[in-house]
C-alpha positions as a Markdown table, in Angstrom:
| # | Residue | x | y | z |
|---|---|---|---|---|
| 1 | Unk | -94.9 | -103.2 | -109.2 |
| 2 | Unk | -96.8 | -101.5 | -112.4 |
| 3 | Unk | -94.1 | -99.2 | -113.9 |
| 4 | Unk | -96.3 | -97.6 | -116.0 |
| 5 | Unk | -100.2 | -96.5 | -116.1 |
| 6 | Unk | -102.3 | -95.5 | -118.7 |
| 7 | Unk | -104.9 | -92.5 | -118.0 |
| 8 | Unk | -107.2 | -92.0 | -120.1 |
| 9 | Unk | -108.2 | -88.0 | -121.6 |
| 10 | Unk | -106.8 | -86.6 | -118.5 |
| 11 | Unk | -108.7 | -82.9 | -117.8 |
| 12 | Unk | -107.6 | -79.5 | -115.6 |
| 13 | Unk | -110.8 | -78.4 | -114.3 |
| 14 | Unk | -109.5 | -75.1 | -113.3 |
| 15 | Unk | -106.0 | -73.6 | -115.3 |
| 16 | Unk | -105.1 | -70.2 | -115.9 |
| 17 | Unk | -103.5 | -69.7 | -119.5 |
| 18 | Unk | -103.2 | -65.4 | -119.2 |
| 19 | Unk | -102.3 | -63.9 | -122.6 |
| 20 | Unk | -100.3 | -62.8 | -125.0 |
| 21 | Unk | -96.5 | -64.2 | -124.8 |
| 22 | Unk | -96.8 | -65.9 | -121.4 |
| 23 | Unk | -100.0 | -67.8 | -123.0 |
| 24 | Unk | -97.4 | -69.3 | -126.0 |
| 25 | Unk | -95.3 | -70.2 | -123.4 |
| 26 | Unk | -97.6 | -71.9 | -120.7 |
| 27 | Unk | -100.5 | -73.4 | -122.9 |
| 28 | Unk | -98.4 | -76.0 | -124.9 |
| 29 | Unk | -97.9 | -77.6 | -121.2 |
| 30 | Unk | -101.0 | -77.9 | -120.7 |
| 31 | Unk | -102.2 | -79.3 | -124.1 |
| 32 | Unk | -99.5 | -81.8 | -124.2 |
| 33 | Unk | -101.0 | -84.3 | -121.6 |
| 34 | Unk | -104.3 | -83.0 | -120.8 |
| 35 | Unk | -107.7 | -83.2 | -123.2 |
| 36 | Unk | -108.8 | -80.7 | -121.8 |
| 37 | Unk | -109.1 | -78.1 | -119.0 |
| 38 | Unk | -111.5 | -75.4 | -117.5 |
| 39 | Unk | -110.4 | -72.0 | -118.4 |
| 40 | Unk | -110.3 | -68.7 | -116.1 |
| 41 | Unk | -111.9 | -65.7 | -117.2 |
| 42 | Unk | -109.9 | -63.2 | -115.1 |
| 43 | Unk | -107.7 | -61.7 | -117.8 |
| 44 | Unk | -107.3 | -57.8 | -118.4 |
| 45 | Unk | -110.1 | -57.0 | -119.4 |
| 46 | Unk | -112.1 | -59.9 | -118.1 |
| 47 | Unk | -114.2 | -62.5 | -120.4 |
| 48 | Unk | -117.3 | -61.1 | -120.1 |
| 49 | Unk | -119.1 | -61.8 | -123.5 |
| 50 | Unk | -119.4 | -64.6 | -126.0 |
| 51 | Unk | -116.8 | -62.9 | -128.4 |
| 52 | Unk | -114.2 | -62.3 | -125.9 |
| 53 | Unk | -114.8 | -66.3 | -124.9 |
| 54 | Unk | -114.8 | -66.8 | -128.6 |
| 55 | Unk | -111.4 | -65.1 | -129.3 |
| 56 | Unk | -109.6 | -66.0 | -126.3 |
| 57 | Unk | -110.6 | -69.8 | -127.1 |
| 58 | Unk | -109.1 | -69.8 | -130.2 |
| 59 | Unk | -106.3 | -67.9 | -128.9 |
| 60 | Unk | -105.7 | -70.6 | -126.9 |
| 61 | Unk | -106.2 | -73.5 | -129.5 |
| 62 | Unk | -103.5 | -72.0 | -131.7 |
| 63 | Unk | -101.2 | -71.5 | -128.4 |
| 64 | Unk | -101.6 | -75.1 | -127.3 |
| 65 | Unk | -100.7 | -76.1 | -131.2 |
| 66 | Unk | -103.1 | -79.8 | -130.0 |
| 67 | Unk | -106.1 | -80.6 | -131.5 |
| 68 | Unk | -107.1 | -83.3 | -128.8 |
| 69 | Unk | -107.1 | -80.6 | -126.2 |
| 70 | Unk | -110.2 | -78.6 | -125.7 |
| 71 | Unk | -110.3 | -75.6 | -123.6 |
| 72 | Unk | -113.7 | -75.8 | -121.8 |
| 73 | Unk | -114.3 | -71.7 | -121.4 |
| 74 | Unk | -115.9 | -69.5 | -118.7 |
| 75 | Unk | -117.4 | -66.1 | -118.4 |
| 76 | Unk | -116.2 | -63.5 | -115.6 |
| 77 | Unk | -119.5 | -63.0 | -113.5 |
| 78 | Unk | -121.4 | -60.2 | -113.7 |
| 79 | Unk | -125.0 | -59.2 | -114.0 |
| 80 | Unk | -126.0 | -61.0 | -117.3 |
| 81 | Unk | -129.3 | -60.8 | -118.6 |
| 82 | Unk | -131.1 | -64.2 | -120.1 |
| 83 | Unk | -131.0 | -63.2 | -123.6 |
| 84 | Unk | -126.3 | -62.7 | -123.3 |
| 85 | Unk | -126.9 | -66.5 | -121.0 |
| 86 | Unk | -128.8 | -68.0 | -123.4 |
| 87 | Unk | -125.8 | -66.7 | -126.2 |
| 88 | Unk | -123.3 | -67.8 | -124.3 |
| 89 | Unk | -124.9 | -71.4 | -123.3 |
| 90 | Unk | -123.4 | -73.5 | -125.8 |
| 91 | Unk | -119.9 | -71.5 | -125.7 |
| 92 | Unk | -119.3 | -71.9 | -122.3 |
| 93 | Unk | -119.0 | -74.7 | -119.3 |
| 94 | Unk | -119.8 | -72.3 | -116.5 |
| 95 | Unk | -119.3 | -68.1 | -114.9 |
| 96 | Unk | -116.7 | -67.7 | -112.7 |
| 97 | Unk | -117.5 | -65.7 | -109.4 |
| 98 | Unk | -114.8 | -64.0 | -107.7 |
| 99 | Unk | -115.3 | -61.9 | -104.8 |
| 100 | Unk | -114.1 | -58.3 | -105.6 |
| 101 | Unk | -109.8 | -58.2 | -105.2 |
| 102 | Unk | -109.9 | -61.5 | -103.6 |
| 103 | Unk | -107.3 | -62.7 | -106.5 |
| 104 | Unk | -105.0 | -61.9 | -108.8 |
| 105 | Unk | -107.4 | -59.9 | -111.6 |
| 106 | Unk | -110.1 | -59.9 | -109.7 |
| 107 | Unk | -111.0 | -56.0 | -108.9 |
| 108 | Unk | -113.8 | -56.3 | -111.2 |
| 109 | Unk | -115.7 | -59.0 | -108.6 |
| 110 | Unk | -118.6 | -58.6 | -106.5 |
| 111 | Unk | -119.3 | -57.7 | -103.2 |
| 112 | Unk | -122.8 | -59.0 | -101.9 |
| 113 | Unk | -124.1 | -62.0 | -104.4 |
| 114 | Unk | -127.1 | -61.6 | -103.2 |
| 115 | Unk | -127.3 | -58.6 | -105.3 |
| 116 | Unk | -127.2 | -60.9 | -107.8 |
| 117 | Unk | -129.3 | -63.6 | -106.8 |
| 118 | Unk | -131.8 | -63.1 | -110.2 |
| 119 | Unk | -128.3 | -63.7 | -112.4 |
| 120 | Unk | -128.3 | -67.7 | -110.5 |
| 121 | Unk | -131.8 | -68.4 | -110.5 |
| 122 | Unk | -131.4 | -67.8 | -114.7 |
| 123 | Unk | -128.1 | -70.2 | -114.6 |
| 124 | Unk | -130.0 | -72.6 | -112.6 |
| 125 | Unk | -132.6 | -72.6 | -115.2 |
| 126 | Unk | -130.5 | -73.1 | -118.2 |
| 127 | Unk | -128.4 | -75.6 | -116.7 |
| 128 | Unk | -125.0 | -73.3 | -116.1 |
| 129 | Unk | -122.7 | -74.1 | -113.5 |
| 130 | Unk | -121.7 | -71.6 | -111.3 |
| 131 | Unk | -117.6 | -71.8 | -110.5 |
| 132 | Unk | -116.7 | -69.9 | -107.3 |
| 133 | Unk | -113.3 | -68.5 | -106.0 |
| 134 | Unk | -114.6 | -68.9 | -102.2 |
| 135 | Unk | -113.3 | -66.8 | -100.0 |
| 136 | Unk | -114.1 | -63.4 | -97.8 |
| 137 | Unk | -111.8 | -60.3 | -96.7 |
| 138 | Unk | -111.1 | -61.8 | -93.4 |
| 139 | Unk | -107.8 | -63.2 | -91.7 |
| 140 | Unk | -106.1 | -64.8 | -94.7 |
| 141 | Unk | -106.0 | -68.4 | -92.9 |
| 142 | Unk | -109.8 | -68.0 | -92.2 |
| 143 | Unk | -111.0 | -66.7 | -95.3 |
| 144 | Unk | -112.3 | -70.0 | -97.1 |
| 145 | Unk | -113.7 | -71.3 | -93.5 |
| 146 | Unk | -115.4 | -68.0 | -93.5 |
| 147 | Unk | -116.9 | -68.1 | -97.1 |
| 148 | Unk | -118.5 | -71.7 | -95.7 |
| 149 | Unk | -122.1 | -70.1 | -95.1 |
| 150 | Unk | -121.9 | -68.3 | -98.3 |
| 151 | Unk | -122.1 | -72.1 | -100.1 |
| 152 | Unk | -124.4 | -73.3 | -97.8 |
| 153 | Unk | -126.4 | -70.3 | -98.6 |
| 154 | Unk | -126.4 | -70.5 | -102.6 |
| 155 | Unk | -127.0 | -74.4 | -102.4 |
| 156 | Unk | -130.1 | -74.3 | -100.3 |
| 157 | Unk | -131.1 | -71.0 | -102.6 |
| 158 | Unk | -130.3 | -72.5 | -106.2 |
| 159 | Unk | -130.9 | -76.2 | -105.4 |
| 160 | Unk | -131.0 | -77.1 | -108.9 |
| 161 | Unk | -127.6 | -74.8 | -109.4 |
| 162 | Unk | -124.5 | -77.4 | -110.1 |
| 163 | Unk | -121.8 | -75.2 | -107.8 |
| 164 | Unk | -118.0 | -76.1 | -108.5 |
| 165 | Unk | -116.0 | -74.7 | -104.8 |
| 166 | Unk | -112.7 | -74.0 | -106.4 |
| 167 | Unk | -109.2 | -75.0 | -105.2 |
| 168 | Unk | -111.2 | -76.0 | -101.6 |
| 169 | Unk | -108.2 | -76.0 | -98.9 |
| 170 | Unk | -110.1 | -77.2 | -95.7 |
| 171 | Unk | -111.5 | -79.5 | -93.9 |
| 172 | Unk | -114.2 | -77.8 | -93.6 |
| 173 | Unk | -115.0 | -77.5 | -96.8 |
| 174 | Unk | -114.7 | -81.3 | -97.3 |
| 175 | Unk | -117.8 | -81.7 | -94.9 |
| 176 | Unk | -119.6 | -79.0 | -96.7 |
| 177 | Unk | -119.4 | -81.6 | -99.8 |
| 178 | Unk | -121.7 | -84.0 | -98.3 |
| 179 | Unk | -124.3 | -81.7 | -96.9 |
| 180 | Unk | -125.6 | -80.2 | -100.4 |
| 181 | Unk | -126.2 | -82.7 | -103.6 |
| 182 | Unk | -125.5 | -79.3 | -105.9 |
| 183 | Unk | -122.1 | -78.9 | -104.2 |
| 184 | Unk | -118.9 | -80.1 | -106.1 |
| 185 | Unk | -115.1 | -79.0 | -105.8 |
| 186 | Unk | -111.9 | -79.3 | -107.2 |
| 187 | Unk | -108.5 | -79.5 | -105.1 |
| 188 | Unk | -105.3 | -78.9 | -106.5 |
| 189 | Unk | -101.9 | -80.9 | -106.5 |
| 190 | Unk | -100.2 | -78.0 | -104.4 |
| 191 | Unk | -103.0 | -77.4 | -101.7 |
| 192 | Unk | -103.3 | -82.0 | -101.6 |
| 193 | Unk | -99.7 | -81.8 | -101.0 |
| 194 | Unk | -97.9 | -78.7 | -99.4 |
| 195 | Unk | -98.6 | -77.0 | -96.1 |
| 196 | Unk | -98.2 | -73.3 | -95.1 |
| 197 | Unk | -95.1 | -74.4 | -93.2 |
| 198 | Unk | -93.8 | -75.1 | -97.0 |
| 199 | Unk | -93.6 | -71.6 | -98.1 |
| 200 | Unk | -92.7 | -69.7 | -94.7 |
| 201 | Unk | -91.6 | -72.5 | -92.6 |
| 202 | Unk | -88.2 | -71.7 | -93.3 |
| 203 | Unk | -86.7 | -69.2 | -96.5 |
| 204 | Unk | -89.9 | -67.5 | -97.4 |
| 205 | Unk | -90.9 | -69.1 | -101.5 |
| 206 | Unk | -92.5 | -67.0 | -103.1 |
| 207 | Unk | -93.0 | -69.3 | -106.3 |
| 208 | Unk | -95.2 | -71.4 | -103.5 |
| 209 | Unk | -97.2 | -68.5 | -102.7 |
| 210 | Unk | -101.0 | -68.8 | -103.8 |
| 211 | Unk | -104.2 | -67.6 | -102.9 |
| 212 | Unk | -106.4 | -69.2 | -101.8 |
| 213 | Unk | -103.2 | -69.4 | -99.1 |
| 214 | Unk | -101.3 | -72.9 | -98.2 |
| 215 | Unk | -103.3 | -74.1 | -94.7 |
| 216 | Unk | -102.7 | -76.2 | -91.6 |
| 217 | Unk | -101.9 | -80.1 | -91.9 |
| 218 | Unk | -105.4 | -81.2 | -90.6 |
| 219 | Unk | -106.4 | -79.2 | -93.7 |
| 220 | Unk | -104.0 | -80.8 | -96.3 |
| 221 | Unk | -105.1 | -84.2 | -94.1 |
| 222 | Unk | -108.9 | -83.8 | -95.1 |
| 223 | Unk | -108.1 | -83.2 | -98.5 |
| 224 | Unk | -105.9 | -86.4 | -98.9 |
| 225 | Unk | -108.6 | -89.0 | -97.6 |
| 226 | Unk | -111.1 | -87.8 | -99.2 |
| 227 | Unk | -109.1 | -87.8 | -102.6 |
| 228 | Unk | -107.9 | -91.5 | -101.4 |
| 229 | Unk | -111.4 | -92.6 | -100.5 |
| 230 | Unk | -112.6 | -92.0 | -104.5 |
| 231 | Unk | -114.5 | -88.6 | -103.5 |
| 232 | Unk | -117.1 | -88.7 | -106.7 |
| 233 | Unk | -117.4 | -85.1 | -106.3 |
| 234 | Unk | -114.1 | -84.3 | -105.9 |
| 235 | Unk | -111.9 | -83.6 | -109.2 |
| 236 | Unk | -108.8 | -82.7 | -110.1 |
| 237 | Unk | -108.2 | -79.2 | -111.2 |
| 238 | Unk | -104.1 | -77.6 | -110.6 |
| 239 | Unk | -105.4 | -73.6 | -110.6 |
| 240 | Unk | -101.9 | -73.4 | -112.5 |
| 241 | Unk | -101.3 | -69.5 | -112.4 |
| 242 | Unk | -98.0 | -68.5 | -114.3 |
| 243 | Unk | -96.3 | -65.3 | -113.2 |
| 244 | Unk | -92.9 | -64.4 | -114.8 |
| 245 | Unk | -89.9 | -64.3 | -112.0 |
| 246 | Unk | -90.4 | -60.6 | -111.6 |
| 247 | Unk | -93.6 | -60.6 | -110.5 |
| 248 | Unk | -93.1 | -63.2 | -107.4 |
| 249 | Unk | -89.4 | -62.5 | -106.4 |
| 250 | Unk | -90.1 | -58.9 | -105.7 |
| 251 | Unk | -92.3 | -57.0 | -102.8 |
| 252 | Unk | -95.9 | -57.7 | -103.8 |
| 253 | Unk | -95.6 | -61.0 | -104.6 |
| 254 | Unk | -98.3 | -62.5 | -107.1 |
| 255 | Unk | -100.2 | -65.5 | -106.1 |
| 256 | Unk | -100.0 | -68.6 | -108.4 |
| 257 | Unk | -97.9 | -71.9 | -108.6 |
| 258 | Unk | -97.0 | -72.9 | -112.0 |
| 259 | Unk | -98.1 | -76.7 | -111.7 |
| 260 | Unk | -98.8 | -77.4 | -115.0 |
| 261 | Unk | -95.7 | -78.8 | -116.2 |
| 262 | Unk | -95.7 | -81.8 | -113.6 |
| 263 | Unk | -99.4 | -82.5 | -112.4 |
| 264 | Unk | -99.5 | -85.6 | -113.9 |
| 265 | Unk | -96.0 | -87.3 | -112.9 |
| 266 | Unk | -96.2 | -85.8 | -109.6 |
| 267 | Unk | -100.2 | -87.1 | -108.9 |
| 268 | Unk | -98.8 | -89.9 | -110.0 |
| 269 | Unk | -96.0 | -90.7 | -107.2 |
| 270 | Unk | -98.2 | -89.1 | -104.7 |
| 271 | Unk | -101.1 | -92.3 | -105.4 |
| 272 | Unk | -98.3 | -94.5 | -106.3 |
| 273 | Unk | -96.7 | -94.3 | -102.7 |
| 274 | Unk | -100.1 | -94.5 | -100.9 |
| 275 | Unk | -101.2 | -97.3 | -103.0 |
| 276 | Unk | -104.3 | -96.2 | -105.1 |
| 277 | Unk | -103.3 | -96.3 | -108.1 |
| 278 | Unk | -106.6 | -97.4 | -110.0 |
| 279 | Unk | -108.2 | -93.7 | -108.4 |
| 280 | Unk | -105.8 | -91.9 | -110.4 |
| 281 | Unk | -108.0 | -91.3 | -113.4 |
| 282 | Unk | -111.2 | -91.1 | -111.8 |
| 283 | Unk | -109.3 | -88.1 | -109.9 |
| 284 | Unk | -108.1 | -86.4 | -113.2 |
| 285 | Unk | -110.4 | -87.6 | -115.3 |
| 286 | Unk | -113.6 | -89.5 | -114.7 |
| 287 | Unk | -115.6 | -87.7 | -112.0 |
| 288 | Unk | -115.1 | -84.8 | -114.1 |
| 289 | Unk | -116.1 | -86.2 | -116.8 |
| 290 | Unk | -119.9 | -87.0 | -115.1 |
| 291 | Unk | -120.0 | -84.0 | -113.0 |
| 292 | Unk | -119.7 | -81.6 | -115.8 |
| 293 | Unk | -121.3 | -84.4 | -118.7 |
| 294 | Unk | -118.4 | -83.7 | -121.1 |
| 295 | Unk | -117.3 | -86.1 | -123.4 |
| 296 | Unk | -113.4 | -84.9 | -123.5 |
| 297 | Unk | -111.1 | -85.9 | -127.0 |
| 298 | Unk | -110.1 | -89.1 | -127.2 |
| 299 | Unk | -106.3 | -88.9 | -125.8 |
| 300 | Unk | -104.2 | -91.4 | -123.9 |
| 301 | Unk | -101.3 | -90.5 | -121.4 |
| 302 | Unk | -98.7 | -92.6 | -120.3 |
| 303 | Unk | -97.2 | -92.2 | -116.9 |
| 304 | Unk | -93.7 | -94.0 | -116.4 |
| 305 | Unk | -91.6 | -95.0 | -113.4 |
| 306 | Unk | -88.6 | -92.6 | -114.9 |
| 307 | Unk | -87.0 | -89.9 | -113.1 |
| 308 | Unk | -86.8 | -86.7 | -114.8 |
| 309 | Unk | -85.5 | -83.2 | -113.6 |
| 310 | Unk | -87.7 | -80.2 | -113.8 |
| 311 | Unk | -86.6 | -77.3 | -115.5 |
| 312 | Unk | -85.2 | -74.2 | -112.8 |
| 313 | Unk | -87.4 | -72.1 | -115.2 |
| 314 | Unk | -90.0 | -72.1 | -118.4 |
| 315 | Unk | -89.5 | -68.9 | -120.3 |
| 316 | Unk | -89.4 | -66.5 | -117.4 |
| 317 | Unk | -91.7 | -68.7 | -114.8 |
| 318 | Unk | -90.9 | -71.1 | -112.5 |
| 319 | Unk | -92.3 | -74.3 | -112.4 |
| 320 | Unk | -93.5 | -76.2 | -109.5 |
| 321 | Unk | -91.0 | -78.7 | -108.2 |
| 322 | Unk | -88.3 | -76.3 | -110.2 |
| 323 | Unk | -84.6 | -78.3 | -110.2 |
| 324 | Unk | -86.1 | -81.3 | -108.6 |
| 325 | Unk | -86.0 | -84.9 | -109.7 |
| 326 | Unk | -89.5 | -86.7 | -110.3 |
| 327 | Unk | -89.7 | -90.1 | -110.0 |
| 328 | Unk | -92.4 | -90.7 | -112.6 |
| 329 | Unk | -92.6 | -89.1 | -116.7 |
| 330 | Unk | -96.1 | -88.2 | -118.4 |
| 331 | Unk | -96.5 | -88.6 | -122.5 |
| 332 | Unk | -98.9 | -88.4 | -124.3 |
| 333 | Unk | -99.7 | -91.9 | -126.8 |
């Protein structure tokens, strides 16, 4: 029995930081024991021009106080011309497209993409991924199925388009993968793990309360063998969305799990107790590294068999796994 692994530049290929206070309270957890992680643009306003990247990434670099952690940064999608993607090329690792009010911040997305059809074919040219929040209006449990087309749709469109399906949830989307060589995705430690039966099985919990939504075990099933068979295009990214207490134990709960205080430890037990250890940094590290051809900072975690209790609450948020023991410890060398 190893009791402790060594992961190499660990990366979050989908965090939310927000702003202001809550950002010097979240973003040191991040910078700690990642090198790096992919950055959501859907602030108020949203990033929707190289100087608002600019100045929320440095915003963000004195927040996180690390200089081995690099905050890869997106643009809200909207109808760019070539001349603001061309700008924004060497600032940015992709656009985020939301759907209009599918998430929290997201009022400002679109509602037919096709509309905006010219905006990809320019992305495809210049080599910008396109990062997607994929989901409809429908039933909330069918909304990602439903979205399904709208992949297949782009990929066969934009061939040459790298497309990143966010925080996929079903099984479906897992077969989706293997259809389209421009399709990637990244899966979160909440939707690998937790079922909808988790939040409303029992006492409603709100800080487990996410969009897109928890789904069915045949769901949370697909997503665990494909990230136990080595996936290459499958990568680790916790869509870590902090919302002070107020905002989730109330009517009109916000969506977001607060994860990133114990990704790491907790990915850890879950491949440490199904016995793939050695795909634990191509899952938080590795595939993204080739999918996205970054070269992260140089930064070495170590992940020990020590139990440690998670705080009830971080500033005015509450962390995943809050008041429970976890078996394994993340630090950074």
């Amino acid at each position: 029995m190893n009791n402790t692994w060594l992961i190499d530049s660990p990366l979050d290929m989908h965090l939310h930081l927000r702003q202001g206070h809550m950002l010097d309270v979240v973003a040191p957890w991040s910078a700690k024991c990642f090198a790096g992680a992919v950055i959501m643009p859907n602030l108020v306003p949203p990033v929707t021009s190289v100087e608002m990247v600019v100045k929320y990434r440095e915003e963000i670099l004195r927040s996180g106080n690390d200089d081995r952690f690099t905050p890869y940064m997106t643009l809200f999608f909207r109808d760019y011309s070539e001349a603001e993607l061309i700008a924004a090329r060497k600032h940015i690792i992709g656009i985020k497209l939301y759907p209009d009010g599918v998430t929290t911040n997201s009022e400002s997305g679109i509602t037919d993409w096709r509309a905006y059809d010219h905006v990809l074919s320019i992305m495809e040219e210049l080599s910008i991924p396109l990062l997607v929040h994929g989901e409809t209006h429908g039933f909330v449990m069918d909304r990602e199925r439903e979205f399904m087309d709208t992949y297949q749709d782009m990929a066969q469109r934009h061939p040459r388009l790298k497309i990143i399906m966010e925080h996929i949830t079903t099984r479906e989307a897992v077969a989706l993968l293997d259809r389209h060589v421009n399709l990637f995705a990244t899966v979160t430690l909440h939707h690998l793990l937790l079922t909808l039966d988790d939040m409303a099985g029992g006492k409603l919990d709100p800080h487990l309360f996410c969009k897109p939504i928890l789904k069915y075990p045949h769901d949370r099933e697909a997503l665990q063998n494909a990230v136990l068979s080595g996936h290459s295009k499958i990568m680790f990214g916790s869509d870590s969305a902090p919302h002070p207490i107020h905002q989730k134990e109330c009517c009109g709960c916000a969506a977001g799990v607060f994860s990133a205080p114990t990704a790491l430890p907790v990915l850890a037990d879950f491949f440490d107790r199904r016995g793939k250890p050695e795909l634990l940094q191509k899952f938080v590290s590795d595939h993204a590294r080739k999918i996205y051809g970054i070269n992260p900072p140089a930064k070495r975690v170590s992940l020990t068999r020590q139990s440690w209790r998670v705080p009830d609450k971080i500033g005015e948020v509450v962390p995943y796994m809050a008041g429970k023991e976890i078996p394994w410890t993340a630090r950074p060398e």
